[in-house]
C-alpha positions in Angstrom: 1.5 109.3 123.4 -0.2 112.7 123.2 -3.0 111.2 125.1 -0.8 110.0 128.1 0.4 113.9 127.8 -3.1 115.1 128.5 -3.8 113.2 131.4 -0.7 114.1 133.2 -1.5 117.7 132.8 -5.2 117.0 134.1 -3.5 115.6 136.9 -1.5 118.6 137.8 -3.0 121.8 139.6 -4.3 124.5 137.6 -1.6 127.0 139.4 1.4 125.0 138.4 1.0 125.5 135.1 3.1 128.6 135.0 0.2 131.5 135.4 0.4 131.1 139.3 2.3 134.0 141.6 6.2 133.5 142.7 6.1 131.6 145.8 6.2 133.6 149.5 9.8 134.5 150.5 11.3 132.6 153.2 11.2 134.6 155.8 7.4 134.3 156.0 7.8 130.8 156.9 9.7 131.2 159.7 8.2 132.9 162.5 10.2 135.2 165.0 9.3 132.4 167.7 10.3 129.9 165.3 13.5 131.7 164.9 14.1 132.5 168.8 13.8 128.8 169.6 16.4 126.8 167.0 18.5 129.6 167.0 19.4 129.9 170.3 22.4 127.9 172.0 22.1 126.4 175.5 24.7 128.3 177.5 25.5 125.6 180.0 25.7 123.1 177.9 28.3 124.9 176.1 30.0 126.0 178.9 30.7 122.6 179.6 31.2 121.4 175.9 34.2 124.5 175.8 35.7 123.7 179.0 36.0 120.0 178.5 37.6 120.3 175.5 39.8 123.2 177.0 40.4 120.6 179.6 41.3 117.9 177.6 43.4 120.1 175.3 45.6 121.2 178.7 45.7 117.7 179.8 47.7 116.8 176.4 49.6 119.9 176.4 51.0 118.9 179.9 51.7 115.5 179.2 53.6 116.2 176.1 55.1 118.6 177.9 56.4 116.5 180.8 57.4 114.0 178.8 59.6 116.2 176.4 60.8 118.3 179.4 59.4 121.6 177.9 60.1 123.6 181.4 58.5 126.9 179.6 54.8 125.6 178.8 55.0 123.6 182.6 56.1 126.8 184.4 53.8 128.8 182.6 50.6 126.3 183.8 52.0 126.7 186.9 51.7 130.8 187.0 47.7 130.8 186.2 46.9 127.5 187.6 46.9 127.6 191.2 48.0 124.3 193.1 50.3 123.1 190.1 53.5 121.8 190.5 55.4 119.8 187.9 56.0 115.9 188.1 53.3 115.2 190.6 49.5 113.8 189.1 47.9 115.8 191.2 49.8 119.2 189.6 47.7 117.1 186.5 44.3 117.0 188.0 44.6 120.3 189.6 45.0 121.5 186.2 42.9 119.8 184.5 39.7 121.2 186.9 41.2 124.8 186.8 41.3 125.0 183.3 37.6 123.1 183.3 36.4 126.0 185.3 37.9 128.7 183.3 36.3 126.9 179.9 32.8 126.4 181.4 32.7 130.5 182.6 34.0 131.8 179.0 31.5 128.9 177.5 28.9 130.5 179.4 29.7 133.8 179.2 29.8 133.7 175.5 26.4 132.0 174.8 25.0 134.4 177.2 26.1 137.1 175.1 25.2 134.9 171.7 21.6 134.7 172.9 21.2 138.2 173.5 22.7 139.6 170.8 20.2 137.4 168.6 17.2 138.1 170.3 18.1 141.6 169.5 18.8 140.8 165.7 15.9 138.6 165.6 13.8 141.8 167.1 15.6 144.2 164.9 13.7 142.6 161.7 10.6 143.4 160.3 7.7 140.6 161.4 6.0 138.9 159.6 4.0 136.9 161.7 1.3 136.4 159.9 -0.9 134.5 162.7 0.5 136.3 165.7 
């Protein structure tokens, strides 16, 4: 038994045996280019990713809206959606490419302003680039 014991400790690294320094901290691991490039978001695809699912969540809206006869919610698509007009499925398609376009430009508008704000944190910290 105490022989096994010895050859497993032969076997392990001389610096693992509890005399070796604390390992680096994290951040030297992960470069500032590193960071820049999974951090970032693609702003048109999530443009599109924010207005279908604004899309889709107007095109259920409307529907369950029609169908229970909720006049508020259909007269109030038909203020801010130009081109909609209850009962008809083209007020539905109409609405459903309005409120597309609307998603996609806040989608894009917000991971332009994501990206930016952090290449700015990612600038704002100290480097430690160590290979540069």
């Amino acid at each position: 038994m105490a022989n096994n014991n010895r050859q497993l400790l032969m076997l392990t690294d001389v610096h693992t045996k509890g005399d070796a320094p604390p390992p680096p901290p994290t951040d030297m691991f992960f470069t500032d280019r590193a960071q820049l490039r999974t951090g970032l978001i693609d702003a048109v695809r999530f443009g599109v990713a924010v207005g279908l699912g604004a899309a889709l969540l107007f095109l259920i809206i409307a529907v369950v809206a029609a169908l229970s006869g909720a006049s508020a919610a259909l007269s109030f698509f038909e203020t801010i959606y130009p081109g909609f007009t209850t009962g008809t499925v083209e007020a539905f398609v109409f609405g459903f490419a309005w409120t597309f376009l609307y998603g996609l430009i806040l989608g894009v508008i917000i991971g332009v302003i994501y990206n930016s704000l952090f290449r700015q944190a990612v600038a704002a910290t100290v480097s430690n680039d160590m290979f540069g």
